[in-house]
KOLMAR-369577 format. One record per residue (C-alpha): x, y, z; residue number from 1; residue in one letter. Coordinates in steps of 0.5 Angstrom, whole numbers, plus 500, padded with zeros to 3 digits. Example, Ala and Ser with C-alpha at 12.3 -4.5 7.8 and 13.67 -1.06 7.14 Angstrom:
2
REC  east  north   up  resi  resn
REC   525    491  516     1     A
REC   527    498  514     2     S
# end
This chain:
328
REC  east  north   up  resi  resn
REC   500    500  500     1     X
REC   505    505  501     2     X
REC   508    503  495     3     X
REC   503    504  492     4     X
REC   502    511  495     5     X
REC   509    513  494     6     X
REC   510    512  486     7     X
REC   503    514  485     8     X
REC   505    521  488     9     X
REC   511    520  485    10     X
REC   507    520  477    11     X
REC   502    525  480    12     X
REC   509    530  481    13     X
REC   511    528  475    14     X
REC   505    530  471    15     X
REC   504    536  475    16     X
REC   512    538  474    17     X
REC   510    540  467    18     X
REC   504    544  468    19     X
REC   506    548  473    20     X
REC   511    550  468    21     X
REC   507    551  463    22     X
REC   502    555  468    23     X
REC   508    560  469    24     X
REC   511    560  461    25     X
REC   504    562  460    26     X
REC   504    568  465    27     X
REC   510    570  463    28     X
REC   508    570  456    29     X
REC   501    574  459    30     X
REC   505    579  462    31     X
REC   512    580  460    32     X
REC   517    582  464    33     X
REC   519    588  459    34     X
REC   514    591  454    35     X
REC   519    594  448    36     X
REC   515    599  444    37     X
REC   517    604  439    38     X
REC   513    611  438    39     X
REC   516    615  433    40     X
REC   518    622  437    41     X
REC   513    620  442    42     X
REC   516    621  449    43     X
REC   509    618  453    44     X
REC   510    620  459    45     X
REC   503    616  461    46     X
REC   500    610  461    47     X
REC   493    605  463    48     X
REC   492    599  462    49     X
REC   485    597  458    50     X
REC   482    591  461    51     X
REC   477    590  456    52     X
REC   481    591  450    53     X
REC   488    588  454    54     X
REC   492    594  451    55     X
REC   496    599  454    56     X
REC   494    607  452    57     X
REC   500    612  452    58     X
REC   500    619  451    59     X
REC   506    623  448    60     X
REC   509    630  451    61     X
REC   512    630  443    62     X
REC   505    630  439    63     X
REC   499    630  444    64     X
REC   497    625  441    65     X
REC   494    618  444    66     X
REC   496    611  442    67     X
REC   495    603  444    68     X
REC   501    599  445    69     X
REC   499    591  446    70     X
REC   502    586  450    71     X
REC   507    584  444    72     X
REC   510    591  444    73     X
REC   506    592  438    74     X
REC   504    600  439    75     X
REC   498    605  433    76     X
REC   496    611  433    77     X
REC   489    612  437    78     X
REC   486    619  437    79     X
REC   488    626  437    80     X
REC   485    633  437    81     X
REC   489    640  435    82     X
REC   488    642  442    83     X
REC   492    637  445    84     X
REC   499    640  445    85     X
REC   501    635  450    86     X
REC   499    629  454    87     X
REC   501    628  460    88     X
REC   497    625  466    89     X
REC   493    618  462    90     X
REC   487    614  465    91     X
REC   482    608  464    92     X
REC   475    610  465    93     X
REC   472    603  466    94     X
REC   465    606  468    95     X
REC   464    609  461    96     X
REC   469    606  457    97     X
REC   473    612  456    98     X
REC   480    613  456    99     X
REC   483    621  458   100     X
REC   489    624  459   101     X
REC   490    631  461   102     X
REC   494    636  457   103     X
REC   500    640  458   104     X
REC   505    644  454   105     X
REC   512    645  458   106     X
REC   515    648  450   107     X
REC   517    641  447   108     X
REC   510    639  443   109     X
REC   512    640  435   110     X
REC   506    644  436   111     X
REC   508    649  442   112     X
REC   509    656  442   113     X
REC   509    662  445   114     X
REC   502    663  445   115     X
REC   501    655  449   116     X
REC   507    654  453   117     X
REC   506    654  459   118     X
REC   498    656  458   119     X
REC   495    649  456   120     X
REC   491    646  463   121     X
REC   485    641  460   122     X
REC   483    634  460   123     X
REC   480    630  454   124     X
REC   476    624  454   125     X
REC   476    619  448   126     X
REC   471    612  446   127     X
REC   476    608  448   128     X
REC   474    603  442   129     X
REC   473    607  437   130     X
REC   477    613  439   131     X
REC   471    618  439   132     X
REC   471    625  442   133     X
REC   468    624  448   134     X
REC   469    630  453   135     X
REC   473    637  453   136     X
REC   474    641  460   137     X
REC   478    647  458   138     X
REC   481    648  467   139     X
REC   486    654  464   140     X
REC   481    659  466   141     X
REC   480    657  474   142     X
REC   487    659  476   143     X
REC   492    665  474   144     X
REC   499    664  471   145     X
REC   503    658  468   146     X
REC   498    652  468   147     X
REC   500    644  466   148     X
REC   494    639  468   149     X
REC   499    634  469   150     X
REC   495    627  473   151     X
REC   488    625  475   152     X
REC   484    621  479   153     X
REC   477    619  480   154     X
REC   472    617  486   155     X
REC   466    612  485   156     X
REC   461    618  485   157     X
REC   465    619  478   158     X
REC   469    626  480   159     X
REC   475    628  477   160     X
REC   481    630  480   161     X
REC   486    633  477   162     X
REC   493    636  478   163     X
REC   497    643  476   164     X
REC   504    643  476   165     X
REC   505    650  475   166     X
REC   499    652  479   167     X
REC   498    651  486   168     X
REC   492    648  485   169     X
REC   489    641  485   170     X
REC   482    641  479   171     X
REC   476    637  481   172     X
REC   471    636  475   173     X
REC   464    633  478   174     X
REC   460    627  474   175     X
REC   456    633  471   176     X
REC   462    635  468   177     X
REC   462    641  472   178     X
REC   470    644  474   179     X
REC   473    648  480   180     X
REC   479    649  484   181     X
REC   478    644  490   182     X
REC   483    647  493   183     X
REC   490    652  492   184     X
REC   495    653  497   185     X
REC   502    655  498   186     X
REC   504    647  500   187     X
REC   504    647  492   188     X
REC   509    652  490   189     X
REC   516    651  488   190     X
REC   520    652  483   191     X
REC   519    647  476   192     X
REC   514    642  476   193     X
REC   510    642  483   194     X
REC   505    637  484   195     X
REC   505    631  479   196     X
REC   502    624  481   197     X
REC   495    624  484   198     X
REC   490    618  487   199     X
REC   484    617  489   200     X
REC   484    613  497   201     X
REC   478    609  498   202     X
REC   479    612  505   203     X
REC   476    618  502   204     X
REC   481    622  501   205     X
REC   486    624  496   206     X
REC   495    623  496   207     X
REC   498    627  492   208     X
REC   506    628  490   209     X
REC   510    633  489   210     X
REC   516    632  484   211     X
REC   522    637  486   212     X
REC   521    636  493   213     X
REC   518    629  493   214     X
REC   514    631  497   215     X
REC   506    627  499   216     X
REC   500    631  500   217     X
REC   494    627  504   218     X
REC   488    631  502   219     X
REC   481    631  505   220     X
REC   475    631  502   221     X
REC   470    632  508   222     X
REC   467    636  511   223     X
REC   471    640  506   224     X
REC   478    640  503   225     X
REC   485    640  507   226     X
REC   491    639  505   227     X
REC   496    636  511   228     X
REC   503    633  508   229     X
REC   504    625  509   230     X
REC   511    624  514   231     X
REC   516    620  510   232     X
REC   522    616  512   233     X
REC   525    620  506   234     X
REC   523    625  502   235     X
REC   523    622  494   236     X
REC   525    628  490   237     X
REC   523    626  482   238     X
REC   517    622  485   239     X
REC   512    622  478   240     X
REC   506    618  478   241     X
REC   504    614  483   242     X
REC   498    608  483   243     X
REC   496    605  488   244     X
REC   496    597  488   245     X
REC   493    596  496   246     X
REC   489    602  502   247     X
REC   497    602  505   248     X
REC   501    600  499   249     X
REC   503    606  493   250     X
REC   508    605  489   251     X
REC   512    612  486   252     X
REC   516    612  480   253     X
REC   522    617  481   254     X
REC   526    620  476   255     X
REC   530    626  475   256     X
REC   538    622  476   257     X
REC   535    617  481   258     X
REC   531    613  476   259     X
REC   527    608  479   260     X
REC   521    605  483   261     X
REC   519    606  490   262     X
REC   513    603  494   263     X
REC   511    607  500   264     X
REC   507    604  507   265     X
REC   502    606  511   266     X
REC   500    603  517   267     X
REC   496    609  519   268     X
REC   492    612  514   269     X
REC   498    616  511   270     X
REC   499    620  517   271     X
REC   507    617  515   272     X
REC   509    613  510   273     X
REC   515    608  510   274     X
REC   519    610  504   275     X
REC   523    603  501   276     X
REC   526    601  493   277     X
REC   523    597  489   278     X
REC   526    596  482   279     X
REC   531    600  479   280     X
REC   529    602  471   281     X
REC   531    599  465   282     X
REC   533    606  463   283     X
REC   532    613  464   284     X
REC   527    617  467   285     X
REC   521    612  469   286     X
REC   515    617  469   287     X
REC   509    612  471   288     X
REC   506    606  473   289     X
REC   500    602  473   290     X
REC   496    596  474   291     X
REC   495    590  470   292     X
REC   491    584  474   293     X
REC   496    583  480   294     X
REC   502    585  476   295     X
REC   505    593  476   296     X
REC   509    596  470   297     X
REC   513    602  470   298     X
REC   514    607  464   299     X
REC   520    608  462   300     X
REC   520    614  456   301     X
REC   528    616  456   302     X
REC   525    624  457   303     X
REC   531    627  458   304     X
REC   534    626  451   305     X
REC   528    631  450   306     X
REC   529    636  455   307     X
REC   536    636  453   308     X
REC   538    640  445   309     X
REC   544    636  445   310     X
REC   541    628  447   311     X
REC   541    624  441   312     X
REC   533    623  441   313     X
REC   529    616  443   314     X
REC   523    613  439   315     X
REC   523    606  443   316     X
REC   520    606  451   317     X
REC   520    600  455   318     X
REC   514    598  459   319     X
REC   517    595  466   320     X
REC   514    589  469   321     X
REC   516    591  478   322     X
REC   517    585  482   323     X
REC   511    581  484   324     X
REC   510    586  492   325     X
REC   509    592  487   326     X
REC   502    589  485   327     X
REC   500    587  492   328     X
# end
């Protein structure tokens, strides 16, 4: 009898060997750990993953415009409009199935000019199938000075939140699609880009990051907005988008000569937050992350060889799978 049970494990094990293999080659192959692209002249500086159609939607500092990169790295072109300068923050909307990205012009669009840089502060919404124009809120006349809408986020009652990193102002769009100044304080001032990353907590409250001081911001929602900063174990100068992947666990892309993904713990509602290293990225400048099932992937767009007239430019970009703590 125990034989009998030994060699009828022993086969069992040697069927179930070779499935736990393929079951692991076919993860792989589902989400890979690097998803090269090339997008000519591009410089996407967001990213979101589309469930329903399994691609990824990118935006594009360079041209404005929207494209879909596929699991195989196959990216085509998606939507534009000419009031989209460049496109920065990108987000699935799963509730309507649109796609939107909010809009910016920092002086590298081929379109930019006096007249539009540092002046755009929009978001679009596309027909994440066909591509259609959805929805086009103008932000530019709620603040005063340079504007750049860079990231949004939303809550379950369907509002908008979205991030200035020239003005001192996080927007917020009702589901009427109705826009207004959530909040405007001095904490978001400084020099460059200021607020960038921004996420919604099912808490009830919004965390927001600040790239050249890398700090993070706590924003209450009710009874009415207040702006509190998260105490971090280190600050993250750099931090550019953020997602996060569990109530106390965000994960922060960081560039500007750190280039890599960090994750930020929380115990205590984001009053504090441990600040750990998660990956190093496969080039320079990771600009964004996003979830796809339990996996995350880093956007790695090479953006400073667009920034500086002397690089040689860059049309290929690496979507980055993170370590498997990353999508907790």
């Amino acid at each position: 009898m125990r034989l009998f049970t030994f060699f009828t494990a022993a086969a069992l094990l040697s069927l179930i060997g070779p499935s736990l293999a393929l079951a692991k080659d076919a993860e792989a192959a589902l989400h890979p750990p690097a998803i090269s692209f090339h997008a000519e002249d591009s410089y996407p500086e967001s990213m979101a993953w589309s469930p329903r159609q399994k691609v990824f939607f990118v935006g594009s500092l360079r041209k404005g415009t929207l494209g879909k990169v596929s699991l195989d790295g196959q990216y085509k072109p998606f939507a534009s409009d000419v009031r989209m300068f460049g496109s920065s923050g990108i987000k699935y909307d799963a509730r309507r199935n649109w796609v939107w990205a909010a809009l910016c012009d920092i002086g590298v669009a081929t379109r930019s000019s006096p007249s539009t840089q540092g002046k755009v502060a929009a978001i679009v919404a596309f027909d994440a199938t066909t591509g259609r124009e959805r929805r086009f809120i103008d932000l530019a006349p709620l603040s005063q000075g340079a504007r750049c809408a860079n990231d949004l986020a939303f809550d379950p009652d369907g509002n908008i939140y979205v991030t200035d990193s020239f003005a001192p102002v996080v927007y917020v769009v009702d589901k009427h699609f109705n826009a207004r100044v959530l909040v405007n304080s001095e904490l978001f001032t400084g020099e460059n880009f200021n607020l960038n990353g921004i996420v919604y907590h099912p808490g009830g409250f919004l965390l927001v990051g600040k790239h050249n001081s890398g700090e993070l911001f706590r924003i209450s929602l009710k009874p009415r907005p207040e702006v509190h900063p998260v105490q971090l174990s280190a600050a993250m100068p750099g931090a550019d988008g953020i997602e996060l992947v569990a109530p106390g666990v965000l994960v922060v892309a960081q560039n500007s000569g750190h280039d890599r993904a960090i994750q930020l713990k929380s115990s205590d509602g984001w009053q504090t937050a441990e600040v750990v290293e998660l990956a190093k990225a496969a080039a320079s400048f990771p600009v964004a992350v996003t979830r796809v099932g339990q996996d995350a992937y880093l956007l790695v767009n090479r953006v400073d060889t667009l920034i500086s007239p002397s690089a040689t430019k860059v049309s290929d970009y690496i979507l980055q799978r993170l370590p498997a703590q990353a999508g907790q």
